[in-house]
C-alpha positions as CSV (number, residue, x, y, z in Angstrom):
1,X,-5.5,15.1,-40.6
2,X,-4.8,18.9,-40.6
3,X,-1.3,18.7,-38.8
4,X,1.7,16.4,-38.8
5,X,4.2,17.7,-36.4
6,X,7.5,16.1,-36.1
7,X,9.6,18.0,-33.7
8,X,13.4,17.3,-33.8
9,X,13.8,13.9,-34.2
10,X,12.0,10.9,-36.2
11,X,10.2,8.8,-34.0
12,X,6.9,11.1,-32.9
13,X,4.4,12.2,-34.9
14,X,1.4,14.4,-33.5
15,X,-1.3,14.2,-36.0
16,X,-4.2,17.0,-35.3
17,X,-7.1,16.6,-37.6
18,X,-8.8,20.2,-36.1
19,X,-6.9,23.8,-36.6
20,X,-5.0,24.8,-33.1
21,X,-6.9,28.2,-33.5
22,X,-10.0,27.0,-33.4
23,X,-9.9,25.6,-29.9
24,X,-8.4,29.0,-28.7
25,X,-10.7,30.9,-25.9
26,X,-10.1,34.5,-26.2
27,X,-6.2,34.2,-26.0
28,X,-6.4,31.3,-23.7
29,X,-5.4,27.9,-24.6
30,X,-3.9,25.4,-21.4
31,X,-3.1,22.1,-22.0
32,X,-3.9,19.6,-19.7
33,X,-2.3,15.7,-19.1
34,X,-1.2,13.0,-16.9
35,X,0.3,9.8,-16.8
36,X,-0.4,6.2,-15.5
37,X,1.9,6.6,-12.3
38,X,1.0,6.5,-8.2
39,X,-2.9,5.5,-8.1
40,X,-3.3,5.9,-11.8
41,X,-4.2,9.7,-10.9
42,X,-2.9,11.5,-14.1
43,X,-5.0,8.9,-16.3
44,X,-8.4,8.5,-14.5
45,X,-8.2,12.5,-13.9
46,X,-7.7,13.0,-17.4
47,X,-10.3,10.9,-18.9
48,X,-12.9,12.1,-16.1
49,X,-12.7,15.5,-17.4
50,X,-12.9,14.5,-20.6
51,X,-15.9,12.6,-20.4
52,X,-17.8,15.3,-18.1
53,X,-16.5,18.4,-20.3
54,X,-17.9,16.1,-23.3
55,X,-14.7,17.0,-25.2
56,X,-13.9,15.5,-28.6
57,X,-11.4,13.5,-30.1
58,X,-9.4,16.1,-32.7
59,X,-5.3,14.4,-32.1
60,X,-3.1,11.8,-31.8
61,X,0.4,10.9,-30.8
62,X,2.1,8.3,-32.8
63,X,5.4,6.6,-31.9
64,X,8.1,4.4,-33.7
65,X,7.6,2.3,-30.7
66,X,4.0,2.4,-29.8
67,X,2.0,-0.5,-28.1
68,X,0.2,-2.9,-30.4
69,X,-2.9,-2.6,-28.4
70,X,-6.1,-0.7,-28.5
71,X,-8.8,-0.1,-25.9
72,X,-12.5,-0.6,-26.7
73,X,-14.6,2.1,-26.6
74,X,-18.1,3.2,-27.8
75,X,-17.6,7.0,-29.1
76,X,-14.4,5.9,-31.2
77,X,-14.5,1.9,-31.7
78,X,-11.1,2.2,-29.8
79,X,-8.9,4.7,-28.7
80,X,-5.4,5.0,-29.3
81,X,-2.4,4.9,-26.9
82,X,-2.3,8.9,-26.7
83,X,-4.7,11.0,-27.7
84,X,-6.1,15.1,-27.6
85,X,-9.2,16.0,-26.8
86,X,-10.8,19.4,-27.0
87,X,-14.1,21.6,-28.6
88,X,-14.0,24.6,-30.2
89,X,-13.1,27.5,-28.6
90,X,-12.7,25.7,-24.8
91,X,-9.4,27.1,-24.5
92,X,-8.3,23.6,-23.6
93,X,-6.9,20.5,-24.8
94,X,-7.0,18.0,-22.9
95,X,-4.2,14.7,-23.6
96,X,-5.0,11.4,-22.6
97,X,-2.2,8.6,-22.3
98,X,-4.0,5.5,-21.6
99,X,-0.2,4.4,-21.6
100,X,3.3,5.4,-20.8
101,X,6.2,5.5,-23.4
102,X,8.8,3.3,-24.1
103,X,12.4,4.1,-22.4
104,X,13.9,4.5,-25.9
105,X,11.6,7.2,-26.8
106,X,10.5,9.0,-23.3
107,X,12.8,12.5,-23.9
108,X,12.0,12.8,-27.4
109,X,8.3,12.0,-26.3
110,X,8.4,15.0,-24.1
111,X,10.7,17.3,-26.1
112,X,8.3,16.5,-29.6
113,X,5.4,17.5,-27.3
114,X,6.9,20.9,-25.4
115,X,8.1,21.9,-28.5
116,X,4.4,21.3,-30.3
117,X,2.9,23.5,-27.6
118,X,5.1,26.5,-28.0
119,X,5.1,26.5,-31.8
120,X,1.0,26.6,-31.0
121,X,1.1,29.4,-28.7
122,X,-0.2,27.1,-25.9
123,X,-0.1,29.7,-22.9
124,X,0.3,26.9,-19.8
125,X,0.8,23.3,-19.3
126,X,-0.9,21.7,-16.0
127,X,0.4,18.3,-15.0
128,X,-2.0,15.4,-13.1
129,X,0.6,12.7,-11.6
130,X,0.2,11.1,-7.7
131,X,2.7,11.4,-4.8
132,X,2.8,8.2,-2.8
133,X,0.0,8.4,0.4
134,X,2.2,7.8,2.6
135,X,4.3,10.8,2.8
136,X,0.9,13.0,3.7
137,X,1.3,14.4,7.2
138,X,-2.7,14.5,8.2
139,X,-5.8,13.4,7.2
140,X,-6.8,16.9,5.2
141,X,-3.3,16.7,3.5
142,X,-4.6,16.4,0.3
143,X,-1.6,17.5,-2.4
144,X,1.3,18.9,-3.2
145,X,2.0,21.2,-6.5
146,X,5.0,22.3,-7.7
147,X,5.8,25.0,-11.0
148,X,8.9,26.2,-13.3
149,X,10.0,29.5,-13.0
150,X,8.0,31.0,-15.9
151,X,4.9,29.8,-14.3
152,X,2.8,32.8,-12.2
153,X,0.6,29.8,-10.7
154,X,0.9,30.4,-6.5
155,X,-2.1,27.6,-5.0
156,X,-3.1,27.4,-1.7
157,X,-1.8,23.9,-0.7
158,X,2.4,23.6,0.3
159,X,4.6,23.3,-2.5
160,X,6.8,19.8,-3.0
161,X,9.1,19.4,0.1
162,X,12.8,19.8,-0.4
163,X,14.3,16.4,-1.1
164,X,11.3,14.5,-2.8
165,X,11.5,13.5,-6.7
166,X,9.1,13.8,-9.5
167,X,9.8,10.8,-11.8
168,X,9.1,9.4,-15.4
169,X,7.4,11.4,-18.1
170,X,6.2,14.0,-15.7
171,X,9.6,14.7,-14.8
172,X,10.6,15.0,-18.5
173,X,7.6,17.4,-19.3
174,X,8.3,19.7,-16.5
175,X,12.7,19.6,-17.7
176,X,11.6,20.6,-21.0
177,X,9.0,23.4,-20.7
178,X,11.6,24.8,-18.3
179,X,14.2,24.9,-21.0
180,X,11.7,26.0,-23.6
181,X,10.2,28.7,-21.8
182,X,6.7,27.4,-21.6
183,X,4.5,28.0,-18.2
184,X,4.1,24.5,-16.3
185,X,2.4,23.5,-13.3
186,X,2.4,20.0,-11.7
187,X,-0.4,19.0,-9.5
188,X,0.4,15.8,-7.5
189,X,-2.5,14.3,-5.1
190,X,-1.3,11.9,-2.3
191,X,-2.4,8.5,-4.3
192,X,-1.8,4.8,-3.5
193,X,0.4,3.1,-5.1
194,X,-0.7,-0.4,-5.2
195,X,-4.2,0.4,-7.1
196,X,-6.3,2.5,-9.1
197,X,-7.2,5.8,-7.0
198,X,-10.2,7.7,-8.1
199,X,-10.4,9.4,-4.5
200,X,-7.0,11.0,-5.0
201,X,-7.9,11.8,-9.2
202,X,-11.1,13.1,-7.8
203,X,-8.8,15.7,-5.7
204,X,-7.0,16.8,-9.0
205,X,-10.2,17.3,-10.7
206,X,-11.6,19.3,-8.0
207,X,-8.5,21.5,-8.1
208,X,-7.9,22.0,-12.3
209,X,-11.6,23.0,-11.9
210,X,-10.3,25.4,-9.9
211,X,-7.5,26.9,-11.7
212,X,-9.4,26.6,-14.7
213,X,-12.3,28.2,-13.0
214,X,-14.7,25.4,-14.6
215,X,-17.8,23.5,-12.9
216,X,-17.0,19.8,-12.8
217,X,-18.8,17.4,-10.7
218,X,-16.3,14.8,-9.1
219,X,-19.3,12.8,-7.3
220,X,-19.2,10.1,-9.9
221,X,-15.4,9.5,-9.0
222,X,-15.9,9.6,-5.4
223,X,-18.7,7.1,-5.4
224,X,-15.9,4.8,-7.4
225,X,-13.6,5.5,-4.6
226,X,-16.3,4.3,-1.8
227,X,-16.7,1.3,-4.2
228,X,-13.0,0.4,-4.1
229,X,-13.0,0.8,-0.2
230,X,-15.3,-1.5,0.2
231,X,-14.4,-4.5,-2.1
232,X,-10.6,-4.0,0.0
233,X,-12.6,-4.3,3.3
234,X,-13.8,-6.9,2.4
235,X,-11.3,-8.9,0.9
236,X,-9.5,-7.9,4.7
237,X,-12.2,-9.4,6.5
238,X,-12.2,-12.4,4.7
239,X,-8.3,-12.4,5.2
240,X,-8.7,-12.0,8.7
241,X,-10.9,-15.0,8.9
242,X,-8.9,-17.2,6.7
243,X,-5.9,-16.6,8.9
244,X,-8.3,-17.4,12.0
245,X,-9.7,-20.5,10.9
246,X,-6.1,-21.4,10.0
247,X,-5.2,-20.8,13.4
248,X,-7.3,-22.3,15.3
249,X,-6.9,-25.2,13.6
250,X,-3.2,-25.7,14.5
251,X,-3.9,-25.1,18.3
């Protein structure tokens, strides 16, 4: 590893194993992440790009606390609970957290990593989370955004309504780039909250593609999305029935 940045305190490490200013496009360099949250939107969006921008591995996150579980996977062997991906000279990194942190170490999570991106001359943050489906007021209501004040970002779709929350490590992220000066977007998709949502992450791709003025293909996710719909119309139907044989039984 090239890097091993410990921020202020003594429980996160990032360890970078590629030089910052090689992933640097021009003067650009964004940094892109998400959480597990409302229809797992942050996460699936996150790895989706990943995997169609054929980024690479080049950084982890380690924590006094982490999980003491790995997830299988063919490029790596496994991946690790928090992880950077980027290529040289894409102007992006790209951080996925296939988990969220403990309580005991959220803040410093999110102060470590602020503080990581403005000693590296990162020049925005954009954040992936989901806002719960039900608070969208139409059919083509598809997201809300919402910025800090050094952000210049001004999207086409309504800002966050007066009165709603952002919550958990998105929250945090958004807090500390605020206090540390550091351009941050949030980009929240209407997601449900009861299962995966590739329909909503499929949203957030389409729109970072757009900020980011990148070509990404969100077919793959969609066709997930119509999968999904279909195994819950099913298991309806069969509902339905159950409860009608049940039915007529007791008459």
């Amino acid at each position: 590893m090239l890097e091993i940045f410990k921020g202020g305190g003594r429980r996160i490490k990032i360890l970078m194993n590629v030089d910052i200013g090689e992933l640097v496009n021009g003067s650009k360099l964004v940094f892109l992440t998400g959480f597990p949250g409302f229809g797992l939107t942050g996460y699936i969006a996150t790895r989706y790009i990943v995997e169609q921008l054929d980024l690479e591995r080049v950084g982890v996150v380690l924590t006094k606390f982490m999980p003491d579980a790995v997830s299988i996977d063919p490029k790596y062997s496994f991946n690790y609970p928090y992880e950077f991906y980027s290529r040289e000279k894409s102007g992006l990194v790209v951080m996925v957290n296939h988990t969220v942190p403990s309580n005991i170490e959220k803040v410093e999570f999110a102060e470590t990593l602020v503080s990581w991106l403005v000693k590296n001359g990162f020049t925005e943050t954009i954040l992936i989370g989901g806002l719960d489906a039900e608070l969208r007021k139409s059919p083509n209501d598809t997201l809300r955004w919402s910025a800090n004040s050094w952000s210049n970002r001004n999207l086409s779709e309504p800002k966050m309504e007066k009165g709603l929350y952002i919550v958990g490590p998105l929250a945090l992220m958004l807090m500390f780039t605020e206090l540390y000066k550091h351009p941050a977007t949030v980009i929240l998709p209407f997601a449900e909250k009861g299962r995966p949502d590739p329909k909503a992450a499929a949203v957030a791709v389409k729109k970072i593609a757009e900020i980011l003025e990148m070509s990404i293909d969100v077919k793959e996710l969609l066709e997930h999305a119509k999968t999904i719909e279909n195994i819950e119309n099913q298991i309806r139907t069969s509902m339905v029935a159950q409860e009608r044989k049940i039915s007529e039984y007791h008459m």
